[in-house]
Each structure stands twice: as C-alpha cells, then as structure tokens.
DRENLO-333827 format. One line per 3 residues: number of its first residue (from 1); their letters; for each residue x, y, z of N, C-alpha, C. Coordinates in Angstrom, 2 decimals. Example, Ala and Ser with C-alpha at 12.3 -4.5 7.8 and 13.67 -1.06 7.14 Angstrom:
1 = as = 13.19 -5.69 7.80 12.30 -4.50 7.80 13.20 -3.30 7.80; 12.85 -2.25 7.08 13.67 -1.06 7.14 12.90 0.03 7.87
// end
This chain:
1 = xxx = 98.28 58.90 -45.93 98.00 60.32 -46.05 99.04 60.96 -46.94; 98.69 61.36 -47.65 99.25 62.05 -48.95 99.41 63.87 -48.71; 100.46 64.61 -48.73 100.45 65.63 -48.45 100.99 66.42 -50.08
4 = xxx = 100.66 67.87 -49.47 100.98 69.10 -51.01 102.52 68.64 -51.39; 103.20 68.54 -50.53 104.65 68.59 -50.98 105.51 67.59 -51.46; 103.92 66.18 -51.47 104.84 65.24 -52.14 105.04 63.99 -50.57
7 = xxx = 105.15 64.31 -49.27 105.34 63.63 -48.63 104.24 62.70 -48.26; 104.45 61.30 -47.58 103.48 60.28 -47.35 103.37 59.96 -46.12; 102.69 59.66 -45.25 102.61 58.87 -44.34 101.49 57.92 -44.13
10 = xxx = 101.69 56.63 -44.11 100.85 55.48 -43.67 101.35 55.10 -42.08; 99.70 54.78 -41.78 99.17 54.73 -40.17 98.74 53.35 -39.88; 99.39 52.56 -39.34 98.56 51.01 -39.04 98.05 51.12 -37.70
13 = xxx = 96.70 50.73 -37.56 96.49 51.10 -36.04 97.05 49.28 -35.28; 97.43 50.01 -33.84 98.03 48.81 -33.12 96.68 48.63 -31.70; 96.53 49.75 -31.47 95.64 49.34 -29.80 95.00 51.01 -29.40
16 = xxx = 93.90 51.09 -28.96 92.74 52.26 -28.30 92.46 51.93 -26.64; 92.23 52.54 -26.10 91.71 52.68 -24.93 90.62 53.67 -24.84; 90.07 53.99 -23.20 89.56 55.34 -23.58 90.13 56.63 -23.65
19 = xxx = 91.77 56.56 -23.82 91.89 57.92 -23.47 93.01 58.49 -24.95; 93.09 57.23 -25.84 94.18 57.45 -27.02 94.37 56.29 -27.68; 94.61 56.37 -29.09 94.67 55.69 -29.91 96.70 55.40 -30.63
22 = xxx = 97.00 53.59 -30.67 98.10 53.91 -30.77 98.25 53.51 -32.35; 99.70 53.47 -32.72 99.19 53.81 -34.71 101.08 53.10 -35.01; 101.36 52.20 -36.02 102.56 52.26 -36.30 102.61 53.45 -37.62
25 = xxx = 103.26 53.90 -37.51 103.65 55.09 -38.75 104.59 55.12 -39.76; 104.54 54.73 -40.96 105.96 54.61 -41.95 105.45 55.85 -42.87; 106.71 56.94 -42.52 106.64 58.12 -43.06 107.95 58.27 -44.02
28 = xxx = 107.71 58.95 -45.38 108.48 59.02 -46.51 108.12 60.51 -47.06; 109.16 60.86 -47.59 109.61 62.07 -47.57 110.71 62.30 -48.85; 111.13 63.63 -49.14 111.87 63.99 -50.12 112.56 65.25 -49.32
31 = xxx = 114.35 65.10 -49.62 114.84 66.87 -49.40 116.40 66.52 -50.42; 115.82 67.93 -51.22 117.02 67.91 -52.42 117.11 66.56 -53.07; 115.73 66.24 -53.21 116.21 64.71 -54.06 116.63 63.38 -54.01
34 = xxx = 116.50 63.61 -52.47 116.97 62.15 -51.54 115.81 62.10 -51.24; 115.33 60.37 -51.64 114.54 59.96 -50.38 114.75 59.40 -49.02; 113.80 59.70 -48.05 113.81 59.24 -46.95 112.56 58.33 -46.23
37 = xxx = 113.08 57.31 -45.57 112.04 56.85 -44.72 112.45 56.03 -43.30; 111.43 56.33 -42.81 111.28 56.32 -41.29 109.82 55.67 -40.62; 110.27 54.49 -39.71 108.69 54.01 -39.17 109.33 54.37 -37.57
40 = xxx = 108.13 54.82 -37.03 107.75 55.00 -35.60 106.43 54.87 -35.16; 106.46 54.39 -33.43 105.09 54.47 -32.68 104.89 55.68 -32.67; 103.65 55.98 -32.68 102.50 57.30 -32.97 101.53 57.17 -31.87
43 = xxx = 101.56 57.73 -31.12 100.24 57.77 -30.08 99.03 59.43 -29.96; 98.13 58.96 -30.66 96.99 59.92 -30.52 95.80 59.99 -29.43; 96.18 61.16 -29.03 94.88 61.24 -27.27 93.38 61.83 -27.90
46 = xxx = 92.51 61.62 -27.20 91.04 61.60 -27.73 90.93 63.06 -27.12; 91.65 63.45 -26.30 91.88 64.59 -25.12 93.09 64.98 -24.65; 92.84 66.25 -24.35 94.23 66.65 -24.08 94.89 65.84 -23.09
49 = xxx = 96.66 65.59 -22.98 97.16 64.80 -22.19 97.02 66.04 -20.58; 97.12 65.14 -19.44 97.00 65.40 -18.41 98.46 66.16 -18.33; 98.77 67.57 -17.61 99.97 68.26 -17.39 99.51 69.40 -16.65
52 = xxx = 100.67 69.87 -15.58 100.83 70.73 -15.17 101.49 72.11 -15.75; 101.20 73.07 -16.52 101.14 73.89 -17.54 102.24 75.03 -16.66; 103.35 75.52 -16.80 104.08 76.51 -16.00 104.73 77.64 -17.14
55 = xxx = 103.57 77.57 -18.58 104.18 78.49 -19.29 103.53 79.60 -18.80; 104.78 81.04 -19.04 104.38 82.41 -18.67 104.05 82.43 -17.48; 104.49 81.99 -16.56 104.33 81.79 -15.32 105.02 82.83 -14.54
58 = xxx = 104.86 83.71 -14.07 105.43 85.16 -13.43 106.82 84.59 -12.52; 107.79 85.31 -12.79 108.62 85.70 -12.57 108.83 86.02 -11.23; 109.59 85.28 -10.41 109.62 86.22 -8.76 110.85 86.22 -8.53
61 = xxx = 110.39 87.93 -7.53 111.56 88.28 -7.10 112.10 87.98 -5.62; 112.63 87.11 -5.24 113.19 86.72 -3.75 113.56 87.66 -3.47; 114.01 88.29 -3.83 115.00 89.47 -2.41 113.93 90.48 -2.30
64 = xxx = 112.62 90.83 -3.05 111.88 91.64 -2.50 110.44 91.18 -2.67; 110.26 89.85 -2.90 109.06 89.16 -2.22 108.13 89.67 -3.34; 108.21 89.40 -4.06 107.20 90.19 -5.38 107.24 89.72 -6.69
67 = xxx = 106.84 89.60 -7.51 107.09 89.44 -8.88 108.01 90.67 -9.66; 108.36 90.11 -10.39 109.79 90.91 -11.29 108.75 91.98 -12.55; 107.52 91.29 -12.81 107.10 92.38 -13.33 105.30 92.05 -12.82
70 = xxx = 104.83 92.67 -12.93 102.98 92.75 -12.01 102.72 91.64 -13.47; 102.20 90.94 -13.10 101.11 90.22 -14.80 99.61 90.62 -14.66; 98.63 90.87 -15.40 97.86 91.21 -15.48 96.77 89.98 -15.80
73 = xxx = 95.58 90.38 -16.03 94.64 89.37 -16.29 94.41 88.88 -17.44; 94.64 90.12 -18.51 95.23 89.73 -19.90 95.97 88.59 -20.28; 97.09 88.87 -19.44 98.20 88.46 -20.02 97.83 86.43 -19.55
76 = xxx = 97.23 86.47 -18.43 96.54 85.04 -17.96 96.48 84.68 -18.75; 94.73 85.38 -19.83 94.39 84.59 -20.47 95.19 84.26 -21.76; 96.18 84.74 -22.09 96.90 84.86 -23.11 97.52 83.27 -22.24
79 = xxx = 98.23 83.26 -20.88 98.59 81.88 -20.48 97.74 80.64 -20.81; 96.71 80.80 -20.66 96.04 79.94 -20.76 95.53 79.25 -21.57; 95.27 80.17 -22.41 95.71 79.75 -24.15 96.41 78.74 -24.55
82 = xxx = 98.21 79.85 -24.69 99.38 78.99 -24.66 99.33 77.84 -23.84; 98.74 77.05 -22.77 98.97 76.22 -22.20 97.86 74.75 -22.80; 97.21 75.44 -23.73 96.18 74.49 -25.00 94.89 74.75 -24.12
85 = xxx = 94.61 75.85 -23.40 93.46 76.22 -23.11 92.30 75.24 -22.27; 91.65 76.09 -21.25 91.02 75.64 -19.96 89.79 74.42 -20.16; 89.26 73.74 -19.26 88.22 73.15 -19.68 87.39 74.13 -18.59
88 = xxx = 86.14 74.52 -19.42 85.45 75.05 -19.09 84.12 74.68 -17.44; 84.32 75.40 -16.66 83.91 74.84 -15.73 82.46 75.17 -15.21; 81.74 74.46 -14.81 80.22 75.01 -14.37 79.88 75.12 -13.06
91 = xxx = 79.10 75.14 -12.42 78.56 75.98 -11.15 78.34 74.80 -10.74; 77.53 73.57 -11.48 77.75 72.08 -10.64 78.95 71.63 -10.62; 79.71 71.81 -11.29 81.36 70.59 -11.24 82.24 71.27 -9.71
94 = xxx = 81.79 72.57 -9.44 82.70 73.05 -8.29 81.58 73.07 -6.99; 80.05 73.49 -7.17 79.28 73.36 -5.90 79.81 72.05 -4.91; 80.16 72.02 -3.69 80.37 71.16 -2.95 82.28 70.30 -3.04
97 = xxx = 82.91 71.32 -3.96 84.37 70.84 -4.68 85.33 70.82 -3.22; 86.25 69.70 -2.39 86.78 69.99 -1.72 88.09 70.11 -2.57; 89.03 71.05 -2.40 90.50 70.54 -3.06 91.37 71.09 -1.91
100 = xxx = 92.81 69.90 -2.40 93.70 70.11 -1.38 94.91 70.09 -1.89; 95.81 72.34 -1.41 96.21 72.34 -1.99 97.71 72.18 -1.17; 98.60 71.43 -1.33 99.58 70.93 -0.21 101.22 71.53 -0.39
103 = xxx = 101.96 71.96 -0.16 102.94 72.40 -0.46 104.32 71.70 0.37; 104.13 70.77 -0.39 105.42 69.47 0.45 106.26 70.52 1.41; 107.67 70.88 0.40 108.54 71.68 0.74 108.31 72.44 1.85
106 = xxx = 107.09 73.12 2.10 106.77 73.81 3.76 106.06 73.30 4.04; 105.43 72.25 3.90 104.80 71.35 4.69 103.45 71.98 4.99; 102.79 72.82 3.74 101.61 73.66 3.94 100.53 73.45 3.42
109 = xxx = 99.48 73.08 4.18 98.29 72.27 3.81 96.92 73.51 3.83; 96.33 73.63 2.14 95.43 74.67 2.31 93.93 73.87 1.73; 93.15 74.01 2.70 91.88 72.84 2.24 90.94 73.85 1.45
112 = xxx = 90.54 73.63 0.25 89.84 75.15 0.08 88.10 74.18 -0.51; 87.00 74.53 -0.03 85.95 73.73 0.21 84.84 75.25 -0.60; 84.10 74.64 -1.62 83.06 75.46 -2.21 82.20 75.17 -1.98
115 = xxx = 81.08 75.71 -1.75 79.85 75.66 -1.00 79.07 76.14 -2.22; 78.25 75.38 -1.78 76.83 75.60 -3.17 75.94 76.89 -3.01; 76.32 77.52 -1.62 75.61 78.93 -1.45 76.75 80.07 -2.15
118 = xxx = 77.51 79.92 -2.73 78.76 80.52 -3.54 79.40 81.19 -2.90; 79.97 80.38 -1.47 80.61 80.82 -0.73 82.19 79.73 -0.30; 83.07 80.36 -0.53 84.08 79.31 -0.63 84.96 79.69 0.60
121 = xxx = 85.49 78.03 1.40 86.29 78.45 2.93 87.62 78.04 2.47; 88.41 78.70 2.75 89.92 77.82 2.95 90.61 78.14 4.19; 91.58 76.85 4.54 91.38 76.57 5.87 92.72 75.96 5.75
124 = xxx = 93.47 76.83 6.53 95.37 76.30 6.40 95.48 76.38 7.92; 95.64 75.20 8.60 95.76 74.90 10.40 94.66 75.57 10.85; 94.77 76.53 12.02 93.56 77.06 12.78 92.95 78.16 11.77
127 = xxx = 93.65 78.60 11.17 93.01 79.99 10.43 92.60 79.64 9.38; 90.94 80.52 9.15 90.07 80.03 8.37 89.72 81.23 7.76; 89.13 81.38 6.38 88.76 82.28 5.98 87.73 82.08 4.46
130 = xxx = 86.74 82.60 4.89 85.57 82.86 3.83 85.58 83.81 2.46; 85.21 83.76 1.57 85.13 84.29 0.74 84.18 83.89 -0.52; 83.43 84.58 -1.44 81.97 84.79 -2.38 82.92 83.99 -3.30
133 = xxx = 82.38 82.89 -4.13 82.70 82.29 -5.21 82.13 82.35 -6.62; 82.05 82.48 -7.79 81.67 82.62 -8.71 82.07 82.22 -9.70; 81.39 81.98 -10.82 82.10 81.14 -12.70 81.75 82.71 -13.13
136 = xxx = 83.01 83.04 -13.79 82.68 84.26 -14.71 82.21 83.95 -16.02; 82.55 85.15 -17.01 81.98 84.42 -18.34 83.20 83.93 -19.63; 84.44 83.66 -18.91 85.41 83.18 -19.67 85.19 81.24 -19.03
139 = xxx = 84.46 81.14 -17.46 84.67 79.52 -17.35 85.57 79.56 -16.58; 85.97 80.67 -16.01 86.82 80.49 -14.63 86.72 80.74 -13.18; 86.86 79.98 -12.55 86.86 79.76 -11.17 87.36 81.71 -10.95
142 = xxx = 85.83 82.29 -10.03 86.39 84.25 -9.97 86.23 83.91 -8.70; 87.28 84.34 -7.52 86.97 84.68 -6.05 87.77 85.61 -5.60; 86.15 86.49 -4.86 86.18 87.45 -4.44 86.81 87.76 -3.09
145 = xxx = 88.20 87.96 -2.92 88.52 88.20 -1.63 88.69 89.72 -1.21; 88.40 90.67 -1.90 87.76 91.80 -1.38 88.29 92.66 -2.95; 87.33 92.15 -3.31 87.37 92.69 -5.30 87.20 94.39 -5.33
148 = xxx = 86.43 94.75 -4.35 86.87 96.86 -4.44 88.12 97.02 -4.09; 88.94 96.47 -3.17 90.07 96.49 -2.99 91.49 95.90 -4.10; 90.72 95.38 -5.53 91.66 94.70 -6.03 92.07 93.36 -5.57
151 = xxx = 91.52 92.80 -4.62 92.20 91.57 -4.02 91.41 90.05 -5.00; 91.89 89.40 -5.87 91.02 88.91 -6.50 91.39 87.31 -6.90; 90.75 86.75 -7.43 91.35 85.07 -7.26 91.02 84.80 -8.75
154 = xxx = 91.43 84.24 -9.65 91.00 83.52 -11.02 91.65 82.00 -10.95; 90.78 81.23 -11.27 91.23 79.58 -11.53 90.81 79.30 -12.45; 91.65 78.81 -13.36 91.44 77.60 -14.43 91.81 76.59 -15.00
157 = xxx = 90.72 75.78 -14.97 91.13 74.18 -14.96 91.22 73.79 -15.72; 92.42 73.03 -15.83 93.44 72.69 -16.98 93.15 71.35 -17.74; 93.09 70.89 -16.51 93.02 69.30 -16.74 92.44 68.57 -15.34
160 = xxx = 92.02 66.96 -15.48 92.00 66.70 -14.35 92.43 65.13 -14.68; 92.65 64.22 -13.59 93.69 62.97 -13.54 93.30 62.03 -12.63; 92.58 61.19 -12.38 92.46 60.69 -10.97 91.97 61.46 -9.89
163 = xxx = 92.85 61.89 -9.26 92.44 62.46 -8.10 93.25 64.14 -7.94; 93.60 64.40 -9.28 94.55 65.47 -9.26 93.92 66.37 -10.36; 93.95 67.66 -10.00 93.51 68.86 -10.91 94.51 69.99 -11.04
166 = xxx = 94.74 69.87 -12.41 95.66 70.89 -13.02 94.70 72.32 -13.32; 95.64 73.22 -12.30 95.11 74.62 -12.31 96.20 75.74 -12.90; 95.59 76.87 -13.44 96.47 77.91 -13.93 95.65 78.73 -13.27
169 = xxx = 96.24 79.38 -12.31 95.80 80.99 -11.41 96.45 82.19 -11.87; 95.67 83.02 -11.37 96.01 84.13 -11.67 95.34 84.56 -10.17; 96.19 85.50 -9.31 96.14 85.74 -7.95 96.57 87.74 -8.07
172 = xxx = 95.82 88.16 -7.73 96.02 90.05 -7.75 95.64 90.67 -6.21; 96.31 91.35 -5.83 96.25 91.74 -4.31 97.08 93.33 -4.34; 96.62 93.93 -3.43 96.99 95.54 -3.05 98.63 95.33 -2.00
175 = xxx = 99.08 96.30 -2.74 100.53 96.55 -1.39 100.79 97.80 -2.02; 101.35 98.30 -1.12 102.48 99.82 -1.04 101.46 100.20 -2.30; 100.04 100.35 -2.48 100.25 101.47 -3.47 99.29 100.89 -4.56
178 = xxx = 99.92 99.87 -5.32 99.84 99.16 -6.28 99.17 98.05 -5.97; 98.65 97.40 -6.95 98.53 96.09 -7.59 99.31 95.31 -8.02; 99.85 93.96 -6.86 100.68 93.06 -7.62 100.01 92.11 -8.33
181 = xxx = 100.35 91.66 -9.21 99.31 90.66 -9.71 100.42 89.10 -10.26; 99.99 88.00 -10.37 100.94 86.61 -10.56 100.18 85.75 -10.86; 100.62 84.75 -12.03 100.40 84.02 -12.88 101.22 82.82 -12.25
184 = xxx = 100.36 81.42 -12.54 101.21 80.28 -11.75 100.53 79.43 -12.12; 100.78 78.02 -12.71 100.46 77.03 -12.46 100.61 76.38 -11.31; 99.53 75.56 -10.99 99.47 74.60 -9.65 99.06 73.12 -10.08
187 = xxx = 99.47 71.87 -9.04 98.37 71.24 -8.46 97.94 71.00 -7.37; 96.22 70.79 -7.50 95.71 70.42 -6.56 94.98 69.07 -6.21; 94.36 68.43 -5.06 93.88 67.26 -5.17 92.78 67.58 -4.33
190 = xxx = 91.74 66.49 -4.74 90.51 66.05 -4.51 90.97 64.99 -3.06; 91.67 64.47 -2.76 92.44 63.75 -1.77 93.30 64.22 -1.07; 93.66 64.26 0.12 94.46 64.82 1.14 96.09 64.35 1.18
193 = xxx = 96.39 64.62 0.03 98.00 64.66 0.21 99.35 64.42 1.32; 98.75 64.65 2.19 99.45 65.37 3.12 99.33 64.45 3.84; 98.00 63.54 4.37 97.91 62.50 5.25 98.70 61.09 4.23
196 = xxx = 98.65 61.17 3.08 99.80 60.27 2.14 100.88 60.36 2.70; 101.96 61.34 2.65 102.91 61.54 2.89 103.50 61.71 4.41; 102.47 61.81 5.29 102.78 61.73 6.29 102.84 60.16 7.11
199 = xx = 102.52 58.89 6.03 102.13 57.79 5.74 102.90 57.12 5.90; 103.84 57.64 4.17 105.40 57.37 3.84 106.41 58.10 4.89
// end
C-alpha cells in the first residue's frame, strides 16, 4: 500500500479465523530525509473487538451520593459513539433475554428477565419489581420505570462475548427536585455469575 506522502506498507497474510485476520507488516517511511523501516504483527478484526467501554462515564460524588455533574441523554449518545458505537438491537434478540447483573464487591445479584409481552422483571433477593420494556428508535434497550416521573432506563449494547454482554446505560431518576441522570458502562451475563464464584 502506497500512500500520498511517499510512505509504504506491505502486508503478508499469516492466519484468519472467524473473528480477525493476522498480517506480517514491513512498513517504510521518510522524516527529514532519513529512511526508516520497521516489520510488525498486524492483527485485523472482521468486528469490533469485545470491551467494556467506561468512556464519559459520569463522575460520582461519594460524600453526597450523586453524580458531580447530572449527564443527560445527549450527552449518552455522544458516549456511545465515542465508545465505536452500539449494535443495534431488536425486539427478538431481547424477547425472553435473561441477564445477570452481579456486583462481586457487594455481593449483589440483579436478575433482570424480558418478557415478550414487553414487560421486564428484575429481581435482587426477595424484592421484585416490574416494569414496560421497549426498543426506541436509536436501537436501545428504553425502560420505563415511571417515565412521567422522569424515572427512566436506556441500554446499549456494546458488544457481546460468550456469555457476556457489554452495556453502556444511561439511568435518570427524580430526587430533591431535580433530575439526576448517569452514564456507566457495565457488564452483564447471560449466565449466573454469582453461582461461579460462589463455586470458587
């Protein structure tokens, strides 16, 4: 490959799978009249690599239990973007979706189960709670936990891995007044975490 500025790079392919292609690379170059060259492994994905995305991720404030500044829904999708943007999700890929979302550190297990009547339960120990599920028209996971009130849920799926799904939320809820609103990457699993680790 021949570039405007004069620089080269040749690609030998070494080995493919289904998820990336690998390449030896001898790249040559010019600065102030020196040449340069350099060979390295090159690995190209057919798809984005699998990651947990924590850019623009809201800010919290510990000593008063809140975010340092409200994020908005905007500003999400502006995350989500920056994070090389969602795979778009449909009304079959989540009808019947169990995920489990586990929080080692407190030892907090939230089962959240979508129902094909677009009604979604999540269920952390005895306390259970219902709520209306929906795909908006950006492709993101919208739940309604009392949306006249501002109380509102956005998911979008990032990636997925085995048994693991990379999510970027966006979570908005009423206090004192206002609208806090928070931006976060997560993961979650299709598998129960928690009975793993309680294993080990």
């Amino acid at each position: 490959m021949a570039f405007d500025d004069g620089n080269t790079t040749y690609l030998a392919y070494i080995a493919s799978n289904d998820e990336s292609f690998s390449f030896l690379g001898f790249h040559y170059w010019e600065e102030n009249g020196v040449s340069y060259r350099s060979v390295e492994g090159n690995e190209f994905f057919t798809t984005k690599p699998y990651s947990v995305c924590y850019e623009n991720d809201t800010e919290w404030d510990d000593e008063n239990d809140r975010p340092v500044v409200n994020a908005t829904f905007e500003a999400f999708q502006t995350a989500v973007n920056d994070c090389g943007g969602q795979i778009n999700i449909t009304e079959e890929m989540v009808e019947g979706l169990v995920l489990y979302d586990y929080n080692e550190g407190k030892d907090r297990l939230r089962v959240w189960e979508f129902g094909a009547d677009g009604v979604v339960t999540r269920t952390e120990g005895s306390t259970v709670k219902t709520w209306d599920w929906s795909i908006d028209e950006n492709g993101y996971i919208f739940v309604d936990i009392e949306k006249d009130a501002g109380d509102i849920l956005y998911i979008a799926l990032m990636g997925i891995h085995d048994d693991k799904y990379s999510l970027k939320i966006f979570s908005q809820w009423p206090a004192g007044g206002e609208l806090i609103g928070e931006i976060y990457g997560d993961e979650y699993f299709i598998s129960n975490p928690k009975a793993l680790s309680d294993v080990n």
